[in-house]
N, C-alpha and C positions, 0 to 999 in steps of 0.2 A: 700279407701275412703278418699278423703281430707279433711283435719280437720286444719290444718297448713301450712305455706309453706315460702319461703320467698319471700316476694314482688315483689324481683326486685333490682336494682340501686334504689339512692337518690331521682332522677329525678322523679319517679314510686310513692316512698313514697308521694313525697311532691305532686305531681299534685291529687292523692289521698285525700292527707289530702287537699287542695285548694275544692276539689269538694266537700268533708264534709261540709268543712266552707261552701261553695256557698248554699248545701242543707238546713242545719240549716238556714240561714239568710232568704233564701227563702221559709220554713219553719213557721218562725215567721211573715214574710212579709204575707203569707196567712192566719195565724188568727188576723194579724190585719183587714188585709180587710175585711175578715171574721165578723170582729164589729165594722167595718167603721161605720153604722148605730145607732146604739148602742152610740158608741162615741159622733156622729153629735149630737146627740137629751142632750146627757150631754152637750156638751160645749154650744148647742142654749142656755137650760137652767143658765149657767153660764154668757153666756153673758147679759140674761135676768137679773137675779141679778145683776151685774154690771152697768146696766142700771137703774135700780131702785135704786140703792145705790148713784150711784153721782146724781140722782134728789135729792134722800134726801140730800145728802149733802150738793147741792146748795140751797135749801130750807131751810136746818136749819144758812145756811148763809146771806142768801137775802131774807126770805121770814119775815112775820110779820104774827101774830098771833090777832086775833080779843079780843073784851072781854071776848066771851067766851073760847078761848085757842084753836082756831079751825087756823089751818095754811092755810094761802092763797097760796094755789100753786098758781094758776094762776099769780100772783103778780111776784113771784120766776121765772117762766117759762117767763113770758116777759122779766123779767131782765136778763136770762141767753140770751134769744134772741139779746135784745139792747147791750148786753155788748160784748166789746170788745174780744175776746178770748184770753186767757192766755198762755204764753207757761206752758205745763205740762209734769211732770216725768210720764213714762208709766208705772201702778202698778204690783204690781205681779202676780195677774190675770191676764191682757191682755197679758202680755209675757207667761204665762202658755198656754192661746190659743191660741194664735197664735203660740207656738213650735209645741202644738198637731194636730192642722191642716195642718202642712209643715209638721209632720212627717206620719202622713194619707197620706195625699197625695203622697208622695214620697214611701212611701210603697205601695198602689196601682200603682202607675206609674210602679215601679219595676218588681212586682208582673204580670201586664199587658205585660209589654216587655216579660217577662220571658213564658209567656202563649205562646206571638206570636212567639217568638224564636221555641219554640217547635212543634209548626204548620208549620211554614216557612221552618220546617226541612224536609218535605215530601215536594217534588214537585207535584205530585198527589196525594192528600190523600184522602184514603178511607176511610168510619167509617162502621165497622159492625152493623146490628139493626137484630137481629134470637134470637128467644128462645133458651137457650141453647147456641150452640158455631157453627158455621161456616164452614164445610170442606171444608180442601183445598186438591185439588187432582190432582193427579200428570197429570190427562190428561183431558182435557175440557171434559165431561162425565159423566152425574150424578151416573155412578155406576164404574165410575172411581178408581185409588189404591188411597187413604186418606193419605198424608202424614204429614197433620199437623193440626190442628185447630184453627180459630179466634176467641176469645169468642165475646159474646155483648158489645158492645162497643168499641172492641178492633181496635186497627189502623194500615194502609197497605198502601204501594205505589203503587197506579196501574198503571201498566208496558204497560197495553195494553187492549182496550176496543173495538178493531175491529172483535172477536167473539163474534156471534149474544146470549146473552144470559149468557156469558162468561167476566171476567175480567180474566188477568193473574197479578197477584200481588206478590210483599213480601214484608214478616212482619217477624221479630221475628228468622233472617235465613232461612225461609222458602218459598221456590219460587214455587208457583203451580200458581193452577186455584179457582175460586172461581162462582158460582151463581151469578150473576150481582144483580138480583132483591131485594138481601138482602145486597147491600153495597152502602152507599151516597156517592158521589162525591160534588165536588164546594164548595159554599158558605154553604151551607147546613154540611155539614161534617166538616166544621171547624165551626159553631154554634154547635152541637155535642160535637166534640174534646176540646173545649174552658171550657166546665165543666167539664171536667174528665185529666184535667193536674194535675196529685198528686205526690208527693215523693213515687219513687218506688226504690226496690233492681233489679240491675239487674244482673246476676250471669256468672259471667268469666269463669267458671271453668266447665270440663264435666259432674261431674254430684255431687252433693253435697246433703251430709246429712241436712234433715230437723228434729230437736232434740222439744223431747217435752219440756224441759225446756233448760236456758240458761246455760248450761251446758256440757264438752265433751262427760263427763261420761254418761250425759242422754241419754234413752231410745228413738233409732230412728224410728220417728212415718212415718216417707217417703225421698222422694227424689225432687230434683229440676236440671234440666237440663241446659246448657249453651245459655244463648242469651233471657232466657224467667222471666218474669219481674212480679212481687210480692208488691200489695201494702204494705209498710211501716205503722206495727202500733205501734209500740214504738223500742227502743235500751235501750241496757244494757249491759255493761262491756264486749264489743267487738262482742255484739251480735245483730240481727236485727229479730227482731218479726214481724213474717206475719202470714198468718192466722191460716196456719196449725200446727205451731210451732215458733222454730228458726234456725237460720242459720248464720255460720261464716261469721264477718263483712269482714274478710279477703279475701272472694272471693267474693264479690260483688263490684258496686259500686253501689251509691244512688244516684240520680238527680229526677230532675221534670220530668216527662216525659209520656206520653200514652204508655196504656196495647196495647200490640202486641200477635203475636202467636205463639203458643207451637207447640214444632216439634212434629214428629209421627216418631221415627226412625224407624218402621218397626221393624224387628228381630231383628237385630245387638243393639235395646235398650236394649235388656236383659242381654245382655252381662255385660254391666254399673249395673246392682243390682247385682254382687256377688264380693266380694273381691278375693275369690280365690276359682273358681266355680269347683261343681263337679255335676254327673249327674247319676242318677243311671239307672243302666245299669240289668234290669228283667224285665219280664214279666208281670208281675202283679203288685205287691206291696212288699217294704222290712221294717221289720220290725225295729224299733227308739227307742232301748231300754235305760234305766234308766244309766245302765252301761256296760261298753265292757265284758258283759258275755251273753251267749246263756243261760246258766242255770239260775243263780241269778240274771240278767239284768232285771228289770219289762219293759214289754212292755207300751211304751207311748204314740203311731204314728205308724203311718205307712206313708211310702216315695213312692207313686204310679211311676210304670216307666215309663224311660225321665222325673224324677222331679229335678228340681234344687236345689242345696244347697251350703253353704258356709263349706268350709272344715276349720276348726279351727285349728283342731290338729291330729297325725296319733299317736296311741298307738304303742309300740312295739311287740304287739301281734296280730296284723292285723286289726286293730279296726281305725275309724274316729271318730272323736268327731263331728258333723256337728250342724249347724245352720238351720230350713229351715221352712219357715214360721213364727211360736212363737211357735218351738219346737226344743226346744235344748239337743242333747241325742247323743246315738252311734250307727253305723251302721257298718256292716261285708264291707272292705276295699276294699274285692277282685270285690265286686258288685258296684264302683263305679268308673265311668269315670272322667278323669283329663289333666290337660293340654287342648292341641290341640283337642284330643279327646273329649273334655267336650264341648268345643268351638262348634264343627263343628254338634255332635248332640243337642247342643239348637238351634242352629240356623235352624234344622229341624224341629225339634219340639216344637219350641214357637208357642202361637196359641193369635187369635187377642180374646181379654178378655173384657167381660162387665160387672165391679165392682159396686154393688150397693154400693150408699156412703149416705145412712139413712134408715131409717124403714120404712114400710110400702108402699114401694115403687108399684106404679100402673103398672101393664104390662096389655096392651090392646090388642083388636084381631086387627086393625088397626092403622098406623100411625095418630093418629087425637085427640083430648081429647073428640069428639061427640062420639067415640066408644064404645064400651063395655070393661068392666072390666073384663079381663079372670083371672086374679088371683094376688097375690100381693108378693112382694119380701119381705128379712132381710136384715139389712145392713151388709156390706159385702159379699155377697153371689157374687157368678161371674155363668158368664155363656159365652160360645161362643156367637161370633158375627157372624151375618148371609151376615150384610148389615149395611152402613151408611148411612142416610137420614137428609137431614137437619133438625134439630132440634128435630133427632129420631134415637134411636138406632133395628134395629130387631134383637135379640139374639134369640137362641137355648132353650127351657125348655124341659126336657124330648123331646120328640118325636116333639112337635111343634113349629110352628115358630110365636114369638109376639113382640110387640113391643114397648120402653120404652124411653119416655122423655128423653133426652141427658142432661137435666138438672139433673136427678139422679142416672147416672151411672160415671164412670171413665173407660173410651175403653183407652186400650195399652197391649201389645205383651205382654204375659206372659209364664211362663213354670206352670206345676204343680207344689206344693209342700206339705212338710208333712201335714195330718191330724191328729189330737189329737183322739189318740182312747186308749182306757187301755177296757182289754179281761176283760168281766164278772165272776162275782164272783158268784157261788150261796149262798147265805144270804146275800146279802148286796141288800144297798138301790137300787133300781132299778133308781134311780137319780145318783147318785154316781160319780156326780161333775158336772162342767159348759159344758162339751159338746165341740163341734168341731165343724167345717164346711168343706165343701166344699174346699172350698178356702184356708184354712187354717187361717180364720176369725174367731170374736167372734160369742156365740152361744144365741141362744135367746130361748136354751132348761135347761133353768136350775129351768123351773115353770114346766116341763114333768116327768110326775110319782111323784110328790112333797108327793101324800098321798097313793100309792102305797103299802106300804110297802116291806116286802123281797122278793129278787129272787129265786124261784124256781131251783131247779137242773137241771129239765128239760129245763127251760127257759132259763138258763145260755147254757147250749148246744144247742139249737135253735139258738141263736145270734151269738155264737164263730164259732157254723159251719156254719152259712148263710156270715161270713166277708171272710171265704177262698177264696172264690169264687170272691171275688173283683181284677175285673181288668178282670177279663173275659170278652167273647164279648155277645154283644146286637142283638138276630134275631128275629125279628117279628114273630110271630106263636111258637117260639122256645119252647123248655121248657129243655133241657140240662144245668146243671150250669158249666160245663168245655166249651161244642163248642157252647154254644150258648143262651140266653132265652130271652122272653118281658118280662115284668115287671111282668105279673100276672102268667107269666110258672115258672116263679125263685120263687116267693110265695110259689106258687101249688109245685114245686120239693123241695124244702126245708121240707116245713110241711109235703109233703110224708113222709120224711125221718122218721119222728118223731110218723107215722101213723094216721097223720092227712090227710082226704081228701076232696080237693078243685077245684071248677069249675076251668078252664083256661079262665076266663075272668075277670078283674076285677068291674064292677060292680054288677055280680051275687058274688063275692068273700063280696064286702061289705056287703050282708044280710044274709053273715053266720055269726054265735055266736051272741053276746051282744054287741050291742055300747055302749063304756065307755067315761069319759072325759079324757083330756090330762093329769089330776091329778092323774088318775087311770092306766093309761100307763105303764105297764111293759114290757123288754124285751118279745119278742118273740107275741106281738101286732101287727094290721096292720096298716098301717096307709093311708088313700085316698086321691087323690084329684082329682076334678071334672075339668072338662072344662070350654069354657064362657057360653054354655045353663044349666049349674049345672049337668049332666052327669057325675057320674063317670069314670073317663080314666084312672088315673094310680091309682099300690098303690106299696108300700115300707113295709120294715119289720123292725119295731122298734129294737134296739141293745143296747138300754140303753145310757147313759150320755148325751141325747138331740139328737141322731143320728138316721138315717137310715139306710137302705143297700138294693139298689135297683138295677135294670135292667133300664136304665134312656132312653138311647139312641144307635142308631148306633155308634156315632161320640166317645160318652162316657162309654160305655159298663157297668159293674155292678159296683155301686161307693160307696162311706158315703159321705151323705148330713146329715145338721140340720133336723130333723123333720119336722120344718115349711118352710125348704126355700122355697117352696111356701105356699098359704094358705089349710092347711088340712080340707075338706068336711067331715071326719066321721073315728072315731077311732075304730075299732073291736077287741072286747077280741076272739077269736076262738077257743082256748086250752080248753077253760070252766071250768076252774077255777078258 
C-alpha cells in the first residue's frame, strides 16, 4: 500500500508545488467571492460616511450658524456648488475603497475564468442529475455489466448520442454507456457544472489508503482508487482531508475541478485490498485463533472458505499471523492459498457486494419509495447483488430478492472475510462482548441479552454445536445439517439434538415456548423475521455476542449474521427455561 514514494525529477516537484500555489490562490479567490456581497454593502456604507463627513466639513467651513446655533446647510451646499473646485489629496478612506473594489473585482474575474477553464475543458459535457449515482455499463443495455459509476452531479464527455436512449461517455477513466434521460447536455449542463467547480484531490496512484486521522500510523478506515476525485475539506502537515478520512498529499493532486466517475473494476479490484493476499483454502470455515496454538490459542473468528486475508507473518511452526476484516489472529498455514494461487481463486470467487453504509437502512419489495417496507438493514451488513438499476440496488436477503436506494449501500466486488466469533462459555454473560457480522462489520448486538444473565451448559452446547455446521449448504425442504437444510430444518435438527421438538416450518416454530425481548435473549434462543405482509419466513438460532447461525440461502448456505441484520419480528425462549 502506498504511503510514500518519490515524486519524480525536479520538474514533477516544482509543477506540483505550482498547482498547490494555483489551488490555494484560487482557493481564497472563491471566498472572496464568496463575500463579494457582504463587502459591497461595507464599503456602500463607508462611502456613505465619507460622504457625510466632507458635507460636514464644508459646512463647518462655509456654513454660518443662525442666533440660535442651528447651521444653515443649505447656505454650505450652494457654496460648495458656486465655488470653484479645489484640487484635493485623496484620503485614506477613498484609497481603502477603491483597493478593495479592484481587489473584488479581480478576484471574481479570476475566480470566473477559472470556472470557464474547467467547463471549456469537456468538449461535450454532460452533468449527471439520478438519486443516488449513475451506471455506467459496459454495453447500451439496462441490465448491461456496470462498470463504473457517475454520482449526482458528477461530470462526463459524451462521446456519442446517436443510440436512441443511450449516451456513450467518459468520465473519471471510465468509457461506457449511460441512460441518456438522466444526463444534461448544452447550456443547461454548464448552468449545472458552474456551481459545483470546487478544490478536489485527485488520486495518481492505484489504489491508496484512506487513514482515519492524519497520520501513517493511523487506523485505515478505506481505500480510494486512481483517477477518482474527493472534495477537499481541509490539509494538514502533508495530508488532505475528505470526507472519509485522510489521505497522502503525496499521491494526489488538488485543482478546481468537477466530481467525475468512480471505476467498477470488476474482480481484478480485489486484488488492490490485500498487500500480500492469502485465501483459505476449506470447506467450510477455519478457525482465527488468539495465538499459533490448537490447544492454548482462544478462538476469535472464523475465516469462512475462499475468504481473503492479508498474510502478515508465517510462524516457524506452520502458523500465519493474518489480518482479515478487523480480525487480527493466527490461522494453520497448510490451509491457506498464496501467491499465484491466491490470485487466481479471488478472482473466482469475488462476488459483486451491497454494503450498507448507515442504520436503519430501508429495503423494499420494489424499486420505488411508493413500495412497501419489507424490512430494514445495520450498517455494515453486506449482501449479494442481484441487479443494478438506476438509483437502486436489488440484493439477496435470505431467500429473497429486494430492493435498496443506491444512495445507502456501497456495491463493489468483494471476497469473504473473517467473522468475530469466541465459542460460548457456560456461565458467562450470555452478551459476552460486541458481536460480529456478516461482513466482518460492527455489530449493533451488544443491547442483546444485556439482562439475560448466565449461560446454561446446555445452552453453551446448543450454540457451539449449531456453528459446526456453518458453511454447509442451503436446500429448501431440507433438514440435514452436513448435505443440506432451510432455515427452519437446521432449527428443528439442531434442537433434535438436544431433544427438543420442533415443526419444520418456521412460523408454526415462532408459537412454540415464550416470547421474550432482545434483553432476555440467551444462547440457544430463536430469533424471526417476517416478510413485507408481517408473515413469519425465516428464523435463526441465537449463539450469543450479538450473533446468529442460520440456513440463509442457496447462494449462502448455513452462515453468523448479527442478530438484527435484518429487522427481528418475534424472539422465542423454546428450552423453557
Amino acid at each position: 500500500m502506498p504511503e510514500e514514494k518519490n515524486m519524480g525529477n525536479q520538474g514533477d516537484r516544482k509543477e506540483k508545488a505550482e498547482s498547490g500555489e494555483l489551488s490555494a490562490r484560487l482557493k481564497k479567490i472563491r471566498e472572496k467571492r464568496e463575500g463579494e456581497d457582504k463587502k459591497k454593502v461595507l464599503a456602500a456604507a463607508a462611502a456613505a460616511v465619507a460622504v457625510v463627513a466632507a458635507v460636514a466639513v464644508a459646512g463647518g467651513l462655509l456654513g454660518e450658524r443662525n442666533q440660535d446655533g442651528v447651521m444653515k446647510v443649505e447656505t454650505a451646499a450652494a457654496s460648495l456648488e458656486t465655488t470653484a473646485p479645489l484640487p484635493q489629496e485623496p484620503t485614506q478612506a477613498s484609497i481603502v475603497l477603491e483597493t478593495t473594489l479592484s481587489a473584488e473585482e479581480q478576484a471574481s474575474k479570476e475566480y470566473e475564468e477559472t470556472v470557464q477553464s474547467v467547463l471549456d475543458g469537456y468538449a461535450n459535457l454532460g452533468i449527471a442529475e439520478v438519486s443516488g449515482y449513475l451506471n455506467i455499463r459496459k454495453t447500451p443495455e439496462s441490465f448491461g455489466e456496470v462498470i463504473g459509476e457517475l454520482p449526482r452531479g458528477g461530470a462526463c464527455e459524451v462521446l456519442d448520442t446517436s443510440l436512441e436512449g443511450w449516451y456513450k461517455i467518459s468520465s473519471g477513466g471510465v468509457t461506457g454507456y449511460v441512460s441518456s434521460q438522466y444526463v444534461h447536455t448544452g447550456e443547461k449542463a454548464r448552468e449545472m457544472a458552474a456551481e459545483d467547480v470546487k478544490e478536489r484531490a485527485i488520486i495518481e496512484t492505484n489504489r491508496l489508503n484512506v487513514r482515519e486521522e492524519p497520520d501513517p500510523d493511523s487506523e485505515v478506515v478505506g481505500q480510494v482508487m486512481k483517477d477518482e476525485r474527493y472534495l477537499v475539506k481541509g490539509e494538514e502537515g502533508g495530508w488532505i482531508q475528505i470526507e472519509d478520512g485522510y489521505i497522502s498529499a503525496d499521491y494526489v493532486t488538488v485543482r478546481y475541478a468537477l466530481n467525475e466517475a468512480h471505476r467498477q473494476d470488476m474482480r481484478t479490484a480485489v486484488l488492490n485490498l490485500y498487500d500480500n493476499l492469502g485465501i483459505s483454502n476449506v470447506t467450510n470455515y477455519l478457525n482465527v485463533r488468539e495465538e499459533p496454538s490448537e490447544t492454548d490459542g482462544k478462538i476469535i473468528g472464523k475465516l469462512p472458505g475462499n475468504a481473503g486475508c492479508d498474510i502478515l507473518e508465517e510462524t516457524e511452526d506452520g502458523w500465519y499471523r493474518i489480518r482479515s476484516g478487523k480480525i487480527t489472529g493466527y490461522v494453520k498455514a497448510e490451509y491457506i492459498l498464496t501467491g499465484q494461487a491466491a490470485k487466481d481463486k479471488a478472482m473466482e470467487a469475488a462476488k459483486l457486494m451491497a454494503y450498507a453504509n448507515t442504520d436503519g437502512v430501508n429495503v423494499r419489495t420494489e424499486p420505488n419509495t411508493d413500495s412497501t417496507i419489507w424490512t430494514q438493514i445495520s450498517n455494515k451488513e453486506s449482501f449479494l447483488v442481484a441487479s443494478q438499476q438506476d438509483g437502486w440496488v436489488e440484493v439477496e436477503i435470505d431467500d429473497t430478492n429486494a430492493f435498496i436506494s443506491s444512495d445507502y449501500v456501497d456495491v463493489q466486488y468483494g471476497l469473504n472475510e473473517a467473522i468475530p466469533y469466541t465459542p460460548v462459555v457456560a456461565g458467562s454473560g450470555s452478551k459476552g462482548g460486541s458481536g460480529g457480522s456478516s461482513s466482518g462489520g460492527s455489530s449493533s448486538g451488544s443491547s442483546a441479552g444485556s439482562s439475560a444473565g448466565s449461560v446454561s451448559s446446555r445452552r453453551a452446547e446448543i450454540a457451539n454445536y449449531a456453528v459446526q455446521f456453518v458453511g454447509n449448504p442451503y436446500v429448501y425442504g431440507g433438514t440435514s445439517l452436513t448435505n443440506g437444510a432451510d432455515c427452519s430444518g437446521f432449527t428443528m435438527s439442531v434442537m433434535a439434538h438436544f431433544g427438543v421438538s420442533l415443526p419444520h416450518h418456521s412460523a408454526s416454530q415462532a408459537n412454540c415456548g415464550r416470547s421474550i425481548s432482545s434483553s432476555e435473549m440467551r444462547p440457544g434462543d430463536l430469533v424471526f423475521y417476517a416478510g413485507s405482509g408481517g408473515t413469519i419466513n425465516h428464523v435463526a438460532l441465537y449463539i450469543g455476542n450479538g450473533q446468529v447461525c442460520h440456513a440463509s440461502s442457496a447462494k449462502t448456505g448455513i452462515k453468523i449474521s448479527t442478530w438484527n441484520y435484518r429487522t427481528p419480528a418475534k424472539i422465542v425462549n423454546v428450552l423453557g427455561d
